[in-house]
KEPAGU-250206 format. One record per residue (C-alpha): residue in one letter; x, y, z negated. Coordinates in pm, whole numbers, plus 50000, padded with zeros to 5 digits. Each point is the difference from the previous one (the first is absolute). Layout:
KEPAGU-250206
aXYZ ...
This chain:
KEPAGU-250206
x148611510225207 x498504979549742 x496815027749934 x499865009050316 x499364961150093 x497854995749716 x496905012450191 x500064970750240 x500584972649751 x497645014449769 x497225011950246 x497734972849958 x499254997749632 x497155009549871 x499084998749623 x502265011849735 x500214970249720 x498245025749749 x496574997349851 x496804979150101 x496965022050104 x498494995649688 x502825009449745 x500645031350203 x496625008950023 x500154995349646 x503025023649967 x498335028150210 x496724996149747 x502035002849698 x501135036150153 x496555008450106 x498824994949654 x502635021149865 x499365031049794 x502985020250163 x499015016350323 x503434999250201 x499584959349922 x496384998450159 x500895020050280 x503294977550017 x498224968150020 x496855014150256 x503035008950244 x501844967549991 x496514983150108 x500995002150450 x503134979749874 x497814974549841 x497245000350302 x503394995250245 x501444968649790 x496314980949936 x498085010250291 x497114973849846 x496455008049943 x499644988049635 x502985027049883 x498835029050231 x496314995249877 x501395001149563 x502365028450142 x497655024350158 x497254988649729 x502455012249720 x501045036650165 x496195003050067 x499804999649653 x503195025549980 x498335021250209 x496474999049825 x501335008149609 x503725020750117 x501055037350068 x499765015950334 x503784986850057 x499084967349938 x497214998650280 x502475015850220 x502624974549964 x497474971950098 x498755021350262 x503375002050131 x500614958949919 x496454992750237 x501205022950255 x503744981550026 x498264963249957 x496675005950247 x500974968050209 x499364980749667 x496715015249895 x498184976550180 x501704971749836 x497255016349667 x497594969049890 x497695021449797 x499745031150188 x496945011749806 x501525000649654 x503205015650190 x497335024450091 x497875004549745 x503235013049761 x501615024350231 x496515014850125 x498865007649626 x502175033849976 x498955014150270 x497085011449804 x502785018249780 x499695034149941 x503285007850107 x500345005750378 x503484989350025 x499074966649798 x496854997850332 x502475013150256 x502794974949853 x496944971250078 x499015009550333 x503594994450099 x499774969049839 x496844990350172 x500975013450327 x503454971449953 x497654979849959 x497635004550276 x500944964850189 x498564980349763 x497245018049883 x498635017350327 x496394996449960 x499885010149610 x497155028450001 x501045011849697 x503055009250094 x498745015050346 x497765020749789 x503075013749757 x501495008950289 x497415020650142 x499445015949682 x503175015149925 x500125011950318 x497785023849889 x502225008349681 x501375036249932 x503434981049904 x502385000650266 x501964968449844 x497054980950040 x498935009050331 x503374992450151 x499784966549805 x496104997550152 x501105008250365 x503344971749983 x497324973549848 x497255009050279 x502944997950225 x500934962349908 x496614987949933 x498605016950388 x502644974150117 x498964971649863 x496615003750025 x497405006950259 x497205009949776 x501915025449799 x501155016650349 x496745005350117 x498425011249664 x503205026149901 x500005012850389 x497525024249978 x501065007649665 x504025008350139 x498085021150310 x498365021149765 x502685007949782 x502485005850293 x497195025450165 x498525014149673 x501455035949916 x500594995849647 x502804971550030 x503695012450021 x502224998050298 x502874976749843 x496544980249845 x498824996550367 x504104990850153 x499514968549744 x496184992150058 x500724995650403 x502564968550017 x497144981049817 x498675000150362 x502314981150099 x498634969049811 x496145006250218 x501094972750241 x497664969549894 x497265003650256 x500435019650333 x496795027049893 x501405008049669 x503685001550177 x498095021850263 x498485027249727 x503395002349855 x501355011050328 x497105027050040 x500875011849680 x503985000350102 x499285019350312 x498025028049833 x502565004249752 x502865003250243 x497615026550147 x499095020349693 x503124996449836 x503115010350190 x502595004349757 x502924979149989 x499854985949744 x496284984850094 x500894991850318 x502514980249922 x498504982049732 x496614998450242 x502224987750280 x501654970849855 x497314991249773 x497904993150394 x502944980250106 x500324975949707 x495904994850023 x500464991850412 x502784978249884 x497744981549790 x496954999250223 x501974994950339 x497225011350243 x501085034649989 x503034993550058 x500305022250338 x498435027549894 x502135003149739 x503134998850195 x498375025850241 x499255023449711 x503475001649848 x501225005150301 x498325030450087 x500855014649626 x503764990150088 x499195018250371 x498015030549903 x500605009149601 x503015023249974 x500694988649639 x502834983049976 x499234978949701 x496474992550116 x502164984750341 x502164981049744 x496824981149850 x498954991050362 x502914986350098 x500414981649665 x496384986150082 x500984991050357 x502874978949878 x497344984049731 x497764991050309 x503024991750248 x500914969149752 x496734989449888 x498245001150302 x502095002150355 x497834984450214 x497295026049974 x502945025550154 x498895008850383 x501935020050213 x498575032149945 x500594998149641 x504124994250080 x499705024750298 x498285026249752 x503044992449729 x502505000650260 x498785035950113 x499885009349667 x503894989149944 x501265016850308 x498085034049910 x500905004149588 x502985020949937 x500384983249660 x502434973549949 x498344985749739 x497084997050098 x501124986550386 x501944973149786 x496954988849811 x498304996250359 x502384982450117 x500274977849703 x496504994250060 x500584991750394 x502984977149892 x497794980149829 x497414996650300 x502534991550203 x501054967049809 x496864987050005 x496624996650271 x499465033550093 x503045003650191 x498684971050241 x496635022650001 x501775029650084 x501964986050315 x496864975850105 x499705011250342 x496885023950082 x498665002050375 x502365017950186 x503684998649939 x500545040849975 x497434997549675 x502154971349870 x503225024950020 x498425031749874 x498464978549693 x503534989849879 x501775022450138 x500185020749677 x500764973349773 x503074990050164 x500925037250040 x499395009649657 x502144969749864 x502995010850266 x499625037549869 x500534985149666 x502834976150021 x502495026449998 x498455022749733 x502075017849797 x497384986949644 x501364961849956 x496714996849923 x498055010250315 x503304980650204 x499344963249807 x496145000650107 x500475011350339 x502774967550038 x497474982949843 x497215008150189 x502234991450350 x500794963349812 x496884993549957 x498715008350295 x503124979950200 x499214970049789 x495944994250022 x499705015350404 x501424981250281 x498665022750268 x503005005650272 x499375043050020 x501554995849615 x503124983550008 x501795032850010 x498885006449641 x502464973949843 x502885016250117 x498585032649890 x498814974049664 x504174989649995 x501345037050048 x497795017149743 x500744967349701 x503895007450127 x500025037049906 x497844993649677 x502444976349883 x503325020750072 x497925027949838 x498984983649694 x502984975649945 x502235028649933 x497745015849676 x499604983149688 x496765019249879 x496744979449942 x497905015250257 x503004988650240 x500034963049880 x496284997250035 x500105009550362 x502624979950042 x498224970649896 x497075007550218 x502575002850302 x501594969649933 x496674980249957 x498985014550336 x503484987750153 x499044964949841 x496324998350183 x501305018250315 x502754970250042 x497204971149875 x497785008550307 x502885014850228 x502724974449975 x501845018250285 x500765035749815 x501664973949782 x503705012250076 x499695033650007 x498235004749662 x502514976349860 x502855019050143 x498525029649867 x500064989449670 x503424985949959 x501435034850152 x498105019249742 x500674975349674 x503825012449999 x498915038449955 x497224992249781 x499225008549620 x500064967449761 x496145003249988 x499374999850374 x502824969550043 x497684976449796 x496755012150144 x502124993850355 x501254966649899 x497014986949935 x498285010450281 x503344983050183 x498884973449868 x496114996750052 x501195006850402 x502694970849972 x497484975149841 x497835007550287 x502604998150270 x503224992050041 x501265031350083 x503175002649783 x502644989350181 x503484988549887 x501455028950169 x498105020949752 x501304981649665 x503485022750039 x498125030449958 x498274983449689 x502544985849834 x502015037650029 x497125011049806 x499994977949755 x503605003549901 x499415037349970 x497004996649805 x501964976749725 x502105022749852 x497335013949774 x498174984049743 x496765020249915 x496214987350069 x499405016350366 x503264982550089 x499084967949829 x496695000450156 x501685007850348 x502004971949979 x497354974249974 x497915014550281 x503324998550222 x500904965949888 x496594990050110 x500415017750357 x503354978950017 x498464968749928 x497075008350251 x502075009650293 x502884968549961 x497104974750086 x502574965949965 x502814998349728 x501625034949851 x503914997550133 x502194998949693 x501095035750114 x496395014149895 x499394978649673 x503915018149816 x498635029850124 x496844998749823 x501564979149669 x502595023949994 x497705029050026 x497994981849737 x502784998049778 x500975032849982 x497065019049980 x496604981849879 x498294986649735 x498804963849945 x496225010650115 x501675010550313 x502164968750037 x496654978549954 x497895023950181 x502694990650308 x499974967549916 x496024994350019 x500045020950363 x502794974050140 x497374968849880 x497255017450157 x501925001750308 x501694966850030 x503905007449890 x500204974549759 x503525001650009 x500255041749889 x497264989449750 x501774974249827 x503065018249912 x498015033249893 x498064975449768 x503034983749857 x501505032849885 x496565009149843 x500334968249764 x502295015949729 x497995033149990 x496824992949859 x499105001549646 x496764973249981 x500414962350055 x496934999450167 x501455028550259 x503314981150049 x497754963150088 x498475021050251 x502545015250139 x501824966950034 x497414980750162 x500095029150294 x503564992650023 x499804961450010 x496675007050316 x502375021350158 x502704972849994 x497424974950115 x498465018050305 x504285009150085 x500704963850001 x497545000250310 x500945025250195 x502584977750176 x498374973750117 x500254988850403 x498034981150201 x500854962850077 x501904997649702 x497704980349802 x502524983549693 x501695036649946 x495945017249943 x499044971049754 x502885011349817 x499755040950023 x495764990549900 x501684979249690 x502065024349884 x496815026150024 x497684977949795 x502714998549713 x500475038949991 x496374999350017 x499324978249687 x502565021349798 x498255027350076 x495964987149953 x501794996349640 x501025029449940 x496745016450160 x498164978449755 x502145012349683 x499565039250133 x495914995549974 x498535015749696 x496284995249895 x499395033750097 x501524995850342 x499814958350121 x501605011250314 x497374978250157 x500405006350349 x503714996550005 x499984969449846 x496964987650275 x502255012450305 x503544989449883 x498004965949895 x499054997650361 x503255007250134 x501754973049826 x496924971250106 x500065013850389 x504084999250009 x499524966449893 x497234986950233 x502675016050286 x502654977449832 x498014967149978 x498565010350385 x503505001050145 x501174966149790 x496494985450161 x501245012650354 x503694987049960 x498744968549870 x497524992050316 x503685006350202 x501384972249855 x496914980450052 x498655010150348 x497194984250110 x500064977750260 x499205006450409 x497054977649944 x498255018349715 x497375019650146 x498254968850139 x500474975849726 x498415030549776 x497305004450253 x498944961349995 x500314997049572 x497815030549974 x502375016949776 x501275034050111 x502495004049753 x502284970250099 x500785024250328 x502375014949774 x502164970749978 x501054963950010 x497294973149947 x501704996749676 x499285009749642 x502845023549990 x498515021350313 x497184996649869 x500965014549610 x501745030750225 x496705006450167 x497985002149662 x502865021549880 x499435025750335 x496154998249914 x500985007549615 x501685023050091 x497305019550212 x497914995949720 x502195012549729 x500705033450252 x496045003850006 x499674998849629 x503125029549984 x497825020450211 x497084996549788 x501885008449700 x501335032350188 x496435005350054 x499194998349609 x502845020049920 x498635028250292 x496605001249803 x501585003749673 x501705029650094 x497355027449991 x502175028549883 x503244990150289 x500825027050245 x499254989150372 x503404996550107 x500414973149733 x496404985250049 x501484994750402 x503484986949838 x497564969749840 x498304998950324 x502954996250191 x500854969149785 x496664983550026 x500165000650374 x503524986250013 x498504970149815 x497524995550217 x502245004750327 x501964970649896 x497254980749915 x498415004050322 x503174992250185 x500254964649805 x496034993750071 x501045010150391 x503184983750072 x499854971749825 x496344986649794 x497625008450276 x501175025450273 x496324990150202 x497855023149695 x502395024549899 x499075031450111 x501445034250095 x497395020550007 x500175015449657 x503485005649939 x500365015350368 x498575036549833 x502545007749715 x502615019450249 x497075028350126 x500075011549575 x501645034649941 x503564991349866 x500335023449691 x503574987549913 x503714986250175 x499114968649752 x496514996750167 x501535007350352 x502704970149958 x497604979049879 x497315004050256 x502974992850230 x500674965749903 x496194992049949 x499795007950384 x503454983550082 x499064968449797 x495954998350167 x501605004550335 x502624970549955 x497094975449863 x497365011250271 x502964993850280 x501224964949877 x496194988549988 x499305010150358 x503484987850140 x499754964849856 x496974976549943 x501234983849684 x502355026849833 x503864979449937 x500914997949714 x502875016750018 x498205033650141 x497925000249716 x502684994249727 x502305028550160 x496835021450033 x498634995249691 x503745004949817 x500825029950221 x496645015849936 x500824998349562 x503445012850086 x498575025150178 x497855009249729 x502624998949720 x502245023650231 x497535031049912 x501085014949658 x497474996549762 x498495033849896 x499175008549613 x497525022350059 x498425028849744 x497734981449806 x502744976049876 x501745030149831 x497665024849952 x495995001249937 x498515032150115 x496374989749912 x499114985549685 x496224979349996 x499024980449709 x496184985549892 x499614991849681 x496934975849903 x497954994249623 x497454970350007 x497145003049749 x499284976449788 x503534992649927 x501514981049710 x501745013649751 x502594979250026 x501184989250407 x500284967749919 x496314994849842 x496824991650203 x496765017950060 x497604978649881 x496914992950191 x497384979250068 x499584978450272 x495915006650109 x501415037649978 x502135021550257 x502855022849885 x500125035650118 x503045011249998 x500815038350068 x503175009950203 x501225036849933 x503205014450210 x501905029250005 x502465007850300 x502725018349887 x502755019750208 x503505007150008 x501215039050062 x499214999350369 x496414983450013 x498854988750379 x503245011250156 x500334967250238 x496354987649949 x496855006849783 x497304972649816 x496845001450167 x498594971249774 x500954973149776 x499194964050065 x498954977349695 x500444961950047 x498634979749658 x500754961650035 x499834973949685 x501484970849964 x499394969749779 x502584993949787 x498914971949755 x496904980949972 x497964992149692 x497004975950002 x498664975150197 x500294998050394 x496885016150159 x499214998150355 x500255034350017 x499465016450409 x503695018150128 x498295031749993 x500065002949638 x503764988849941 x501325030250086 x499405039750031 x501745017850285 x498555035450110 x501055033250151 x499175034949993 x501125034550087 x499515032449818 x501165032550095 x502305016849707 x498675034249913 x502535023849809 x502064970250015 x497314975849764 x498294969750127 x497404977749846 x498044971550108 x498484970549830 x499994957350109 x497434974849875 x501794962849903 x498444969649932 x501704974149842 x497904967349991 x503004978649915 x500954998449633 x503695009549925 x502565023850057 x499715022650351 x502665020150096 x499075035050155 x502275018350247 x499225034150040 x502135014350335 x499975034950111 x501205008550388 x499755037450186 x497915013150338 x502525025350099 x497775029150237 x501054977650335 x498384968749823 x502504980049963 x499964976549729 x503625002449756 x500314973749740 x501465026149734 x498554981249659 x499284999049707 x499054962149921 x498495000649626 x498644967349866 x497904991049691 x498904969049844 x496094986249976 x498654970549804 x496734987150139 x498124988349688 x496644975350037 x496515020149883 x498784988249683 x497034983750127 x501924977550260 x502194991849719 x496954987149816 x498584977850278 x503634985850052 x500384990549649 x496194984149993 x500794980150295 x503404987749866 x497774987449672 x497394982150205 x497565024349888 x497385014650242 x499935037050053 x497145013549812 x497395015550254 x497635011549769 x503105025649870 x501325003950313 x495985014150123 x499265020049655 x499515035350104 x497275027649857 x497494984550253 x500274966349928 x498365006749591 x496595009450170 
């Protein structure tokens, strides 16, 4: 358990405590400079690691300097080693300050005598090619050895022109003509001429040269109809449409007639493979003729194989616009029919094929087309949709082979979408599955389990009649211990906990401990454990987590597991809680708080440098501050019952002018309980706000979690809007904007509950305020207690991002000039402005952009003055402080950007450096890092001088002051 849980409490670290940048570089020199081959080679190799750890400028720029020189003065082995070092660290190449002298060293050998030495370089410069597009040296080396009698150095000539027609427009157009003559002249061989054509590809920079390049494509796929040239021919004209986009549809239209009219089967394989290509890129320039013609094509081939990569390709039309294009209705109804007609018959034909294969896309197909068309004529097709997804899953549940799991999983994702947008085939795809999970191989069950699952989230659809069934299962299941079964338990502890949406009966929590006992591992037992917090059984949680205590090996491993157990305690204290009984939920919210400081200590002792367990800390932090604001609310409440204001309030408030005394008796006491109501408003404001932060700190949190926070935030605000409109000023508040927050898709039973009371509690406020002119006050208190109870009464959920951190996003900052020391100021002059550099790297976890992706990085340099030396100038605000902004778009994950500062004042300024994130939506996420450095403003010597002059009662001496080179004549 302990190594398999290492991998979320070590996730986050980056940066080994090894050696600076420099002493390593140092290390990796003293190996370069070696006399023994195997060392050199050893030390060029270990150079990516290097690049990976100090993604900086000033180390890649020595680094790359110092193989340059490897590669100018070693062996042939040598060069290709640092070829094969560029090629693995191109998204740093561009991080090169002196490009030139990079240049200059590795371009010297290719005027070696020895063609693998010049075909070793053209490789090199071809790796190169992004940041040296426009070097005409280079374009002319290329050209030249394509000329050469050496085939190593041809093949090296045509991957260079390859890279550098890419990147640059005047290369393309000068080498074009070159690459047409070549490919046409007689003399050049056919495998020469397969690897001269996909240079074409790259011809896309102006819409004439793009244009020649297709001539040129056409005629060869005239005069050259092998297979082998056709293919190559084929797909080398699809790639340059890709690129150019306005050919687009005559592409399609010409692969389609290959795939129609060529009998070779291989040649109809590279069509289809292009289609598919096309069909994701570029859906929308799909028209019905194009699907009809594919369609006919499907229905006519005798192949399997090839059918099923047709219909792989109309599967993924139909998810996307061109379905809607299809179906559009034409003038006249019988076109409309005839048009789809063959889709839907060709999908039907399929859905019962004996090929898995050809049976998963025709399902498909029928989903998608049930899920995006509304039109009444195809209604039929879901239960056609239901049927066919029912016999693929009885098929493929009962084999174990990978080719059966695969279509399994597109089945059950289909099932999944088919319920989202059809919530009444509900039942009978859930019935489906629980007949077929008792009969199924281990593999299947999980795959079924969790698709049980993704239904139930949706939809409560799992009823309690269904848990028998279940729970048979998962006594059967526990009597063996290996990984399929372990696995298989977790998924069906997770159904369980799903489909019993209020408290597990005891009956179902010794099943699963027993289960648990007999049969699993600790990883299981905590892998349970997590899936009950996620779902709201505290209770089941708790006493999984207390078992765990005594089986883990690292302290920091047993904090964290005990500060789950003391959360789970806290959020089971509230599950009992009752309306109108006020005394008995101050105590249940008491005895939460104190489970919930136990455990914000033990959280704080599990956090490890590495891993700060940041967010956890933020949301449990939160928990504990809004329990407590519902405490002190309900003490406010029960205190204005023992005080109630008199009959005669209203009017007396009226006449003094002061609203608040409404609340209360003309008396300071009343009038201390209706500061504490407004406090308390206040306080509930500031919790959502802090929920806010806590949202835009969380760049790398799933969605369900990022909701979870949501969900909090809006509870905070409910209450405080139901304070502002019962009893601070009912006449303003408004219900406009909270009236919206029930039409939201409900992704979760959590979300669904909470929703609920939102809508219960806005109803209940909005009612009281119409029925009475002045709210009572005892209306209000009840309201405003019920509505907190209410609140409470909805288990807290723990959701994925508190246990486990999919997506790993990190920026890393380096200000230039910085001290050598942290602590020690830049000096600098006060007549003068600092510029100071900012350099970034983003770096990624395992699973880079998997929830959301940086689109740019925002830059916000503030200073602040920290002490003051020298007189007291009248100095204008402007120039007190430096505050600016900017945005730069990271390429290969690097960012750079510079900020002028002045600093007029004299003394010590303080600069804050914070980074924040554009995702691709543009929403702002306050992810860090905050770096600050030091500055000392000094005075210029010649303002020194005239202060020390006037100080002495000596007058400034103007004849110095004027003395210039003019001034002797």
């Amino acid at each position: 358990m302990a190594a398999s849980a290492k991998s979320f409490l070590a996730d986050a670290g980056y940066g080994e405590q090894e050696l600076d940048a420099n002493s390593a570089l140092m290390e990796l020199d003293k190996g370069l400079r070696s006399g023994k081959l195997g060392e050199q080679c050893e030390a060029v190799v270990r150079f990516p690691r290097l690049f990976q750890k100090y993604p900086f400028p000033i180390l890649i720029n020595s680094a790359f300097l110092k193989l340059a020189d490897v590669f100018r003065v070693g062996n042939n082995f040598l060069r290709l080693c640092v070829l094969k070092v560029t090629q693995q660290s191109e998204k740093h190449l561009e991080k090169i300050l002196n490009v030139d002298e990079f240049v200059k060293r590795v371009f010297s050998v290719i005027h070696s005598n020895d063609p693998v030495a010049r075909a070793i370089t053209l490789r090199m410069l071809g790796s190169m090619a992004s940041i040296i597009p426009e070097r005409k040296n280079a374009h002319h080396s290329i050209r030249q050895s394509l000329d050469s009698h050496d085939n190593v150095e041809v093949e090296a000539a045509i991957f260079a022109a390859a890279n550098f027609s890419a990147q640059s427009k005047d290369f393309a157009v000068g080498i074009c003509n070159k690459i047409s003559e070549m490919i046409q002249g007689l003399a050049t061989p056919v495998d020469l001429k397969l690897k001269l054509i996909p240079i074409l590809q790259h011809m896309h920079h102006d819409a004439s040269l793009a244009s020649s390049s297709r001539q040129l494509l056409q005629q060869l796929v005239t005069s050259y109809p092998s297979t082998k040239m056709v293919i190559v021919t084929l797909h080398t004209f699809t790639l340059l449409a890709a690129s150019s986009l306005v050919d687009i549809p005559k592409q399609i239209q010409l692969l389609l007639q290959y795939l129609k009219n060529d009998p070779r089967k291989a040649v109809k394989r590279l069509a289809i493979q292009d289609l598919k290509l096309l069909a994701n890129k570029t859906p929308h320039t799909w028209n019905r003729e194009n699907i009809q013609a594919l369609c006919e094509s499907a229905l006519n081939t005798p192949y399997d194989s090839l059918k099923m990569g047709m219909l792989s390709v109309l599967s993924t039309l139909s998810g996307t616009i061109a379905i809607k294009q299809y179906f559009s209705s034409a003038p006249g109804a019988a076109a409309t029919t005839a048009r789809s007609f063959d889709l839907v018959k060709l999908a039907q034909e399929c859905c019962y094929h004996n090929n898995r294969g050809i049976a998963a896309h025709g399902v498909r197909i029928l989903t998608n087309i049930s899920a995006s068309c509304q039109e009444k004529d195809l209604l039929p097709l879901e239960q056609d949709a239901v049927f066919g997804l029912e016999a693929l899953l009885v098929l493929c549940s009962q084999d174990d082979s990978p080719g059966a799991q695969a279509t399994l999983k597109i089945t059950l994702t289909c099932m999944v979408k088919l319920v989202k947008c059809r919530p009444h085939l509900s039942q009978s795809v859930v019935e489906s599955l629980l007949t077929q999970l008792h009969s199924a191989q281990d593999n299947a069950r999980i795959l079924m389990c969790h698709c049980l699952a993704a239904i139930a989230m949706q939809l409560p659809v799992l009823a309690d009649g269904m848990l028998g069934d279940l729970m048979d299962l998962y006594k059967l299941i526990g009597q063996s211990a290996t990984d399929k079964k372990q696995e298989l338990l977790v998924s069906l502890a997770t159904v369980i906990f799903v489909s019993s949406q209020k408290a597990l009966s005891t009956e179902i929590k010794t099943v699963i401990k027993q289960q648990l006992e007999n049969a699993s591992n600790g990883w299981t037992a905590y892998r349970i454990a997590r899936q009950a917090s996620r779902m709201g059984n505290h209770d089941m949680a708790r006493e999984l987590y207390q078992s765990l205590l005594t089986q883990v090996a690292s302290e920091h491993f047993y904090f964290w597991l005990n500060s789950l157990k003391e959360f789970s305690h806290a959020e089971q204290c509230l599950t009992g809680l009752q309306e109108d009984s006020y005394s008995s939920t101050l105590s249940c919210i008491a005895e939460a708080l104190k489970s919930y400081h136990k455990g914000i200590a033990s959280l704080t002792a599990a956090s490890t440098p590495l891993n700060p367990l940041s967010f956890q800390c933020g949301f449990v932090k939160l928990r504990i501050d809004l329990l407590q604001a519902f405490s002190q609310l309900i003490c406010t409440c029960n205190s204005l019952k023992t005080s109630p204001p008199p009959a005669i309030a209203t009017t007396i408030a009226m006449t003094s002018g002061n609203d608040l005394q409404r609340c209360g008796r003309i008396s300071n006491q009343a009038l201390t309980l209706s500061l504490q109501m407004k406090h308390s408003m206040e306080e509930f404001r500031n919790l959502a706000t802090r929920y806010g932060d806590l949202y835009q700190s969380s760049f790398d949190a799933d969605s369900a979690t990022l909701r979870n926070v949501e969900l909090q935030q809006q509870s905070c605000l409910l209450i405080s809007h139901a304070i502002e409109a019962l009893i601070l000023d009912p006449e303003s508040a408004s219900f406009q904007e909270y009236s919206s927050n029930g039409a939201a898709h409900v992704e979760s039973e959590y979300e669904r509950r909470m929703m609920s009371v939102f809508n219960h509690v806005l109803e209940e406020v909005e009612s009281l305020n119409r029925k009475y002119a002045p709210v009572s006050y005892l209306a209000s208190n009840t309201c405003l207690c019920n509505a907190v109870i209410a609140l409470l009464k909805v288990p807290l959920s723990f959701q994925r991002y508190f246990f486990q951190k999919l997506q790993s996003t990190s920026i890393k900052l380096a200000l230039s000039p910085s001290p050598r020391n942290p602590a020690e100021p830049i000096a600098v002059q006060n007549n003068q402005q600092l510029a100071l550099k900012v350099e970034g790297v983003v770096q990624h976890g395992s699973k880079p952009g998997l929830f959301r992706k940086i689109q740019s990085v925002c830059l916000n340099v503030s200073s602040v003055l920290q002490s003051k030396s020298g007189q007291d100038y009248k100095i204008p605000i402007d120039n007190m402080t430096n505050e600016m902004e900017q945005r730069v778009e990271p390429h290969n994950d690097y960012f750079s950007t510079q900020f002028l500062l002045n600093f007029v004042i004299l003394g010590t300024h303080n600069i804050t450096v914070e980074s924040s994130v554009i995702d691709s939506n543009g929403i702002v996420w306050k992810t860090g890092p905050k770096t600050t450095i030091f500055v000392k403003s000094l005075e210029d010597p010649y303002s020194q001088q005239v202060r020390l002059q006037q100080q002495q009662g000596q007058p400034p001496q103007q004849q110095q002051q004027q003395r210039t080179a003019y001034s002797r004549f």
